[in-house]
N, C-alpha and C positions, 0 to 999 in steps of 0.2 A: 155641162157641169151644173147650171142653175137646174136645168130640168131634171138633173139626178134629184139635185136635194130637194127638191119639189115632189119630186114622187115618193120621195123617203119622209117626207115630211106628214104628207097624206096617207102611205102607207101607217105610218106609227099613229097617225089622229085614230084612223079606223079598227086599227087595233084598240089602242084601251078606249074607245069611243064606244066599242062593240062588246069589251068585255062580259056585260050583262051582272050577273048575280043577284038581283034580286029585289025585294022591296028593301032589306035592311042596308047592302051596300051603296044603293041610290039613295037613302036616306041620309048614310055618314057620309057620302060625296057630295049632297046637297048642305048639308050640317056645315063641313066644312069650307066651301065656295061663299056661305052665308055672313055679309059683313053685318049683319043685325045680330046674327045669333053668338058673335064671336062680341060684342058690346060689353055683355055685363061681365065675362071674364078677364077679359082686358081692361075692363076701369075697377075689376078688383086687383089686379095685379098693380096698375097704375095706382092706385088706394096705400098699398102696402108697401110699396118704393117711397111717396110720397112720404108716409107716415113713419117710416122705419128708424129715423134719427138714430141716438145713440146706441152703439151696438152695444149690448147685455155683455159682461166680463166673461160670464158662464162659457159665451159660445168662444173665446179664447182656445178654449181646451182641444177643443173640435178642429180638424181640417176639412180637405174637403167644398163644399156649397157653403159652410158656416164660414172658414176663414177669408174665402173673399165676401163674402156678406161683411167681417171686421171690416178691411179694407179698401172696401169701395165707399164712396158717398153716395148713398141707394137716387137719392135727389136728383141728382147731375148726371145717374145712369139714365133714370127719368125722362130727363132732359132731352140727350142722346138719343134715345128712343124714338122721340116724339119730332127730332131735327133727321133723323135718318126717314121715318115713313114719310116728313114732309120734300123731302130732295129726293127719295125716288120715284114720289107721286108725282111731283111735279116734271119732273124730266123725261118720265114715263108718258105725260101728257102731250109734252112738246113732242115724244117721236112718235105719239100715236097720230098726232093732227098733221107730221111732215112726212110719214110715210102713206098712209091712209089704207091701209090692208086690211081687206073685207072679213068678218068672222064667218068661221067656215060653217055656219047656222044659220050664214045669211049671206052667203054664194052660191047663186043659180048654181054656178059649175059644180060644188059640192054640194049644198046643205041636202039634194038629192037621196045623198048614201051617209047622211049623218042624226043621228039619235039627237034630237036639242031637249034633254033632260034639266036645264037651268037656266032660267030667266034672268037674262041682262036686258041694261040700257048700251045704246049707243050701238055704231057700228062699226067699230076704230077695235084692231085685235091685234097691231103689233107694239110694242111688247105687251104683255100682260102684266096690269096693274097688280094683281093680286098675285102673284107670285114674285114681282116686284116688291112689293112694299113688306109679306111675309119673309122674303127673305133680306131685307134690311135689320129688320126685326129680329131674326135669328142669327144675324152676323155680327150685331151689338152685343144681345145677350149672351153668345157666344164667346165673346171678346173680354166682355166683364167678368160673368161667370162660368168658364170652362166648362164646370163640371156638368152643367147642363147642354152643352153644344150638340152632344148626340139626338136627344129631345127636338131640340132647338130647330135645327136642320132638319130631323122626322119632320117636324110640322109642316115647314115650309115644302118639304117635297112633296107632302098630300095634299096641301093647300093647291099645288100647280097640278098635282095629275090630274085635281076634281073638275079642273077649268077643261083639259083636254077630255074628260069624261061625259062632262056636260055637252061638250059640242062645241063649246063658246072660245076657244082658243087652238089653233096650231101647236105642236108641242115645241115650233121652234119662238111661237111667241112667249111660251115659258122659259124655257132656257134661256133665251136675252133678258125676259124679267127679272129672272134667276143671276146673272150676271150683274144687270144696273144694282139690286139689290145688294148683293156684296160688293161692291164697288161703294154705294153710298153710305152703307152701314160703315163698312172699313172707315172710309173718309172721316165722317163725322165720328167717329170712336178715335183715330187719329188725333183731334182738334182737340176733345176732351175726355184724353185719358189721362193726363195727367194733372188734371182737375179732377177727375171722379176718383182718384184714388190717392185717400185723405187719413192714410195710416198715419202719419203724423199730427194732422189736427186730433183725429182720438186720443191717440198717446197725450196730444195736449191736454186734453180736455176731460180727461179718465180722473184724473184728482180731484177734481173740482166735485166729483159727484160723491164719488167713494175710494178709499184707500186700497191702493194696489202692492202687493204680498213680492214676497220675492227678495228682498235688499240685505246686503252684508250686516252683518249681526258686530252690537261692538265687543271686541274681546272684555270680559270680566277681571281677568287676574292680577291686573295691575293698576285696577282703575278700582274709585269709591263711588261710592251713589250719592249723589247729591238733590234731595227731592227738592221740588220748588212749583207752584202757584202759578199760572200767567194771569195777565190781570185781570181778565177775565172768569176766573176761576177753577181752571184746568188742572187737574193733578199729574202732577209728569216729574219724571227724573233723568237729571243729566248725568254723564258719567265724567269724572275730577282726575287725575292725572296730579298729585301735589310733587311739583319739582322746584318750587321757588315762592320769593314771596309776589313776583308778581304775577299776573293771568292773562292766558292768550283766552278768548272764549270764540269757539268755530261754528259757525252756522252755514249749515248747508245750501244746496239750492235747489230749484223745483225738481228735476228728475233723481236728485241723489237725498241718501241718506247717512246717519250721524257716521259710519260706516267707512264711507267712501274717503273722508277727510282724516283718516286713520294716517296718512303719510307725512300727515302735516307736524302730527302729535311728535314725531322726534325731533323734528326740524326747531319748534318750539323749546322744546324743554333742552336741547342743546342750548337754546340761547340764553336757558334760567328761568324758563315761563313754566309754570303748572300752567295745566289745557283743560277746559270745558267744554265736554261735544254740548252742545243745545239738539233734542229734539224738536221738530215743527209740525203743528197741524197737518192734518194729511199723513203722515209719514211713519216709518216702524217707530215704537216704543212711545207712540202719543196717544193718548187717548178718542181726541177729536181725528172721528174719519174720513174729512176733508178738508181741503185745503183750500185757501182764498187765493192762492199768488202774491203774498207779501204784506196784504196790511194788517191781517190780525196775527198772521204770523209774529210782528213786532211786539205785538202781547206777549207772546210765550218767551222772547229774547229779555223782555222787561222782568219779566217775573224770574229768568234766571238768574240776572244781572242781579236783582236784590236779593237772593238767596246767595250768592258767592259770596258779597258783603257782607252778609249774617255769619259767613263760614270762613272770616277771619282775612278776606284778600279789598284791599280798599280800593275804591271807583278810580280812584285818581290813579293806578300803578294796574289797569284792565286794559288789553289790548282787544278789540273784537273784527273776528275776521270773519268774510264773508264772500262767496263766491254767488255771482249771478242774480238770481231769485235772494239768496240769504247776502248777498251784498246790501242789495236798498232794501230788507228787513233791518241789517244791523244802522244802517241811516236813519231809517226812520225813532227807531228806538233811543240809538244816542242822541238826538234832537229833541224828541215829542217825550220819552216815555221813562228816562231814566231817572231815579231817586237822584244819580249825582252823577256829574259830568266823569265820563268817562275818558282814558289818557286819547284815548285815540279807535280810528275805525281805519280798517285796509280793506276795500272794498275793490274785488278782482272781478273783473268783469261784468260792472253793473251797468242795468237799464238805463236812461232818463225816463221811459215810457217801456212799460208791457209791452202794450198794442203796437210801437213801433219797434220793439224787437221781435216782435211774430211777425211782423210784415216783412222785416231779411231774412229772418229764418224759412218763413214759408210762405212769401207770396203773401202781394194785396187779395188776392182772390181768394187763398185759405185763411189768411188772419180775417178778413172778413167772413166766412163760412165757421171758422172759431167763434169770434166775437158774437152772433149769432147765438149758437147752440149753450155757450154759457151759461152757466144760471143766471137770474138774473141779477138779484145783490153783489153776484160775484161781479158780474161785467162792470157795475155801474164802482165799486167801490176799485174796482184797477183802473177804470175809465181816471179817477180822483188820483190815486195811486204816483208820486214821481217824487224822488230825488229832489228833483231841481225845487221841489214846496218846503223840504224840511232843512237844507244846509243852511241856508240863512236864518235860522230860528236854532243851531245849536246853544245850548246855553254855555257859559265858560268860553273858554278857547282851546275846545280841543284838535285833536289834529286830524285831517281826512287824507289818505292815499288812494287814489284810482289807480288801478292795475289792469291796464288794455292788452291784447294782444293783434300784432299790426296785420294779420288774418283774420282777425276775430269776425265773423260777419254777421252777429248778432247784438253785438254790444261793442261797434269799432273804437276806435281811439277818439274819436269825434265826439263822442260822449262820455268817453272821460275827460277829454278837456274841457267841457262846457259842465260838467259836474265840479273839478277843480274849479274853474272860476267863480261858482256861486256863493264858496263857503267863504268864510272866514281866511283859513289859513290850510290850505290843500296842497298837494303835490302830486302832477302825473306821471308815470310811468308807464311808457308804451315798452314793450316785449318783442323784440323783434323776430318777426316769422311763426309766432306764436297764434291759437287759434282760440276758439272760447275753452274756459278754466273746464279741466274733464278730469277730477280727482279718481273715477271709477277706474281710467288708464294713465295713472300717472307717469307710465314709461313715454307717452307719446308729451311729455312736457319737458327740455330739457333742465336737467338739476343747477348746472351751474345758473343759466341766467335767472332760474326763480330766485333760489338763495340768493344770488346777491339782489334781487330787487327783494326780498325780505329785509335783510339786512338795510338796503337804503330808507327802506319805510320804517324801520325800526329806531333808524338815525332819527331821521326826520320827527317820528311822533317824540321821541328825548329830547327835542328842543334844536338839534344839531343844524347850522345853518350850512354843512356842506350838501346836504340831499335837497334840492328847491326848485322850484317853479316847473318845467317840462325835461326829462330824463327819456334818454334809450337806451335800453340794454340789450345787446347782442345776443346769439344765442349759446357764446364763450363766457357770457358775462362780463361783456365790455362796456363800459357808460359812457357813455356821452350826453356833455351838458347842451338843450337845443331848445329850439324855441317851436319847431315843426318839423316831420319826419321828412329825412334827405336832408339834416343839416350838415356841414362838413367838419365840425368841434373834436378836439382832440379828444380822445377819452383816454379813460384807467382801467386796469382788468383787475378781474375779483379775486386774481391767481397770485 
C-alpha cells in the first residue's frame, strides 16, 4: 500500500513537474513560489485592513464584499491572519525537522527524472511550508470574507502546484500543507470570530460621527410645535401634546428617537400630563449631526425645559422622563442646567457609567475597541460623564425614580440602587423579568407592570410616602415593598 502511494506520488510530481509551457508559464510559476515578490502586495493589503477603521455609511447600501467589510473589525481580521500564517509555519517546521523527507530536487533516487526550475533553502519537503501558510491565508480570509473564497482558495492551489512544478515538493507534501493550512486558519478564525465581528460596536459608534436616517417620524395632527434654543445655541423644535396643566417631558435614548416613546404620550396624558417629546443631538428633527452620549445632549433637555416655562407649564408641576442614554441626559439637566427645579425625574434604565454599560452590553474587549475608535472629545467628556456626580448637586428637593429591569443587562438594578442612594430623596423600582427599556417594541414590555410602576413614581414624585425606598413589581403588576430582590414582603396588585 505505502509503495502504491509512492508510485502515485511520483507519478503526479512528474506529471505537472514535466508539464513545460514555456518562458511565460515558468515565469507565473516562479512569480508565484516567490516569497519576495508576493511582500509588497501583502503589506498593501496588510496597509489597508490596518487602516480601514470606520466603515463609510455609504457602503451600508451595498452587500456582498462591502457588507462584511461593515461587519468585520478589518484590525482583528489582521490580527487573524498574521496568528494563522504564524501556527502553520511553525508546526509546519516541527513536522519538517520530525519527519525529515528529502525534496525530490535533492534525491539521488529522483532529482535524476526531475526539472528543479525554483531555487529553495533547506532540504526538509514534508509538508510544504508554502502551501501551508497560503492556505491559512486563504481559509481566514475565506472565513471573514466569503465573497472572496473562490479567489482565496485559486491562490492557495497555484501557490502549491508551483512548489510541485518547480521540483521542490512531492504533491503529497502540498496536500498535507494544504491540510495544516485549513486546519490552522479554521482554528485561529475560531478563537476570533467573535471578536473581529464588531457590528455592534459600529452601530455604537455610527452617531458619534454622523447622524443615521431611518427613524419613526412624530405624528403632526394632534401635536403643537413648540420651538426652543439649547444652551448652546441650537435651533430645534419639540412636539407639545396640551392635556393638562402639568408636563410629562420624554427624552429618548441613544439608539431611539422622539418617535419611538409615542406609547408613552397616552399613558401620560391619561394621568392629566400634557407630553413634550425633546429632540437630541445626533437624532431626526435636530439640527446637530452628532451626537455626544449624554452630556451635551443636557443642553438641548435645558433649553426645552425653559421654553415649556415660557409656554405657560411651571418647573415645579414638570415631570421628565428618560430612558437609558435620555435617563442620565434628564439627571444631568435637572441637577446642573435647569432655570428651576423641576417636580421630579423618572429615570428608566439609566447608566451610572457609559463605558460600564458597553462593557455588559458588549464585552471588555469591544467596549475597549469602542472606547478607542471614538472621537476624541467624545470619549474623554463620557469618560467625565455619570449620574452618581450630578444627584447630590440637585438644587431644591426634587424627586428621582430609578426604573430597572431585573434582566436588564446593560443598566442592572445594581445601578439603580447605587443611583437611589446618591440623591437626596430617590426611590428604586426594579421590574421583574423585564429587560433594558426598548420603546421601538413596546409589545415585548408588559403594560400592567409598567403602569403601575408609572403610577408608583408618580405617587412618589407628589410627595406620597406610600411608594419609598426599594419596590418590585411583578410582571402582573404586583409590588412588593423589599429591601433586595428575593425579598419574601407581601404585596398589592395594580388590579
Amino acid at each position: 500500500m505505502t509503495a502504491s502511494l509512492h508510485a502515485l506520488d511520483l507519478h503526479l510530481l512528474h506529471s505537472v513537474n514535466h508539464l513545460g509551457g514555456g518562458p511565460v508559464v515558468e515565469g507565473a510559476m516562479r512569480l508565484l513560489s516567490s516569497v519576495q515578490a508576493w511582500m509588497i502586495p501583502l503589506g498593501i493589503l496588510a496597509a489597508f485592513l490596518a487602516l480601514w477603521g470606520r466603515t463609510p455609511r455609504e457602503f451600508r447600501a451595498f452587500g456582498g464584499l462591502a457588507g462584511y467589510l461593515v461587519s468585520r473589525d478589518s484590525r482583528l481580521v489582521l490580527a487573524a491572519l498574521v496568528c494563522a500564517v504564524g501556527l502553520s509555519d511553525l508546526s509546519g517546521n516541527l513536522i519538517k525537522h520530525a519527519v525529515h523527507r528529502q525534496r525530490p530536487c535533492r534525491d539521488p533516487e529522483v532529482s535524476w527524472n526531475v526539472e528543479y526550475r525554483i531555487h529553495t533553502s533547506g532540504n526538509r519537503s514534508f509538508p510544504s511550508s508554502h502551501a501551508a501558510n497560503s492556505a491559512s491565508l486563504a481559509t481566514v480570509v475565506s472565513l471573514a470574507y466569503p465573497p472572496v473564497a473562490i479567489p482565496a482558495a485559486a491562490f492557495s492551489f497555484l501557490v502549491g502546484a508551483s512548489r510541485v512544478y518547480g521540483g521542490v515538493h512531492y504533491p503529497s507534501d502540498v496536500a498535507a500543507g494544504w491540510v495544516l493550512g485549513v486546519i490552522s486558519g479554521a482554528s485561529v478564525w475560531a478563537a476570533f470570530r467573535r471578536k473581529a465581528s464588531l457590528g455592534s460596536v459600529i452601530g455604537y459608534s455610527r452617531r458619534f460621527r454622523k447622524r443615521t436616517g431611518g427613524r419613526p417620524v412624530m405624528p403632526e395632527e394632534h401635536l403643537e410645535r413648540l420651538p426652543f434654543k439649547s444652551v448652546d445655541g441650537w435651533s430645534c423644535t419639540g412636539r407639545l401634546r396640551r392635556a393638562g396643566l402639568r408636563l410629562a417631558v420624554l427624552v429618548h435614548g441613544l439608539h431611539e428617537d422622539e418617535g419611538m416613546l409615542a406609547p408613552l404620550e397616552k399613558l401620560m396624558a391619561d394621568r392629566g400630563y400634557s407630553v413634550l417629546f425633546v429632540p437630541l443631538r445626533g437624532h431626526d428633527d435636530h439640527p446637530c449631526p452628532r451626537t455626544t452620549g449624554g452630556p451635551e445632549e443636557a443642553m438641548d433637555l435645558a433649553g426645552a425645559l425653559t421654553a415649556a416655562e415660557a409656554a405657560g407649564f411651571e418647573a415645579g408641576q414638570t415631570v421628565v422622563y428618560g430612558d437609558s442614554m435620555g435617563a442620565a441626559v434628564a439627571i444631568k439637566a435637572a441637577c446642573l442646567m435647569s432655570a428651576r427645579p423641576v417636580r421630579g425625574v423618572i429615570a428608566h434604565g439609566c447608566y451610572t457609567s457609559f463605558f460600564e454599560s458597553a462593557r455588559m452590553k458588549l464585552g471588555a474587549w469591544k467596549a475597549a475597541v469602542l472606547k478607542t475608535i471614538l472621537p476624541g472629545p467624545v470619549r474623554r467628556s463620557l469618560v467625565e460623564f455619570s449620574p452618581l456626580t450630578y444627584l447630590p448637586l440637585a438644587p431644591g428637593q426634587p424627586g428621582f425614580v430609578f426604573l430597572n429591569g431585573s434582566r436588564d443587562s446593560v443598566c442592572p438594578p445594581e445601578m439603580g440602587a447605587r443611583l437611589a442612594s446618591a440623591c437626596g430623596r430617590g426611590l428604586h423600582v426594579v421590574l421583574g423579568g423585564a429587560g433594558h427599556p426598548r420603546w421601538a417594541e413596546p409589545e415585548r414590555q408588559s403594560a400592567w407592570q409598567f403602569e403601575k410602576a408609572l403610577d408608583l413614581s408618580l405617587e412618589f414624585l407628589d410627595g406620597s410616602e406610600t411608594a419609598r425606598g426599594s419596590l418590585f413589581v411583578d410582571e402582573d403588576g404586583v409590588v412588593r415593598d423589599v429591601s433586595r430582590l428575593g425579598d419574601n414582603s407581601s404585596g398589592r396588585s395594580a388590579r
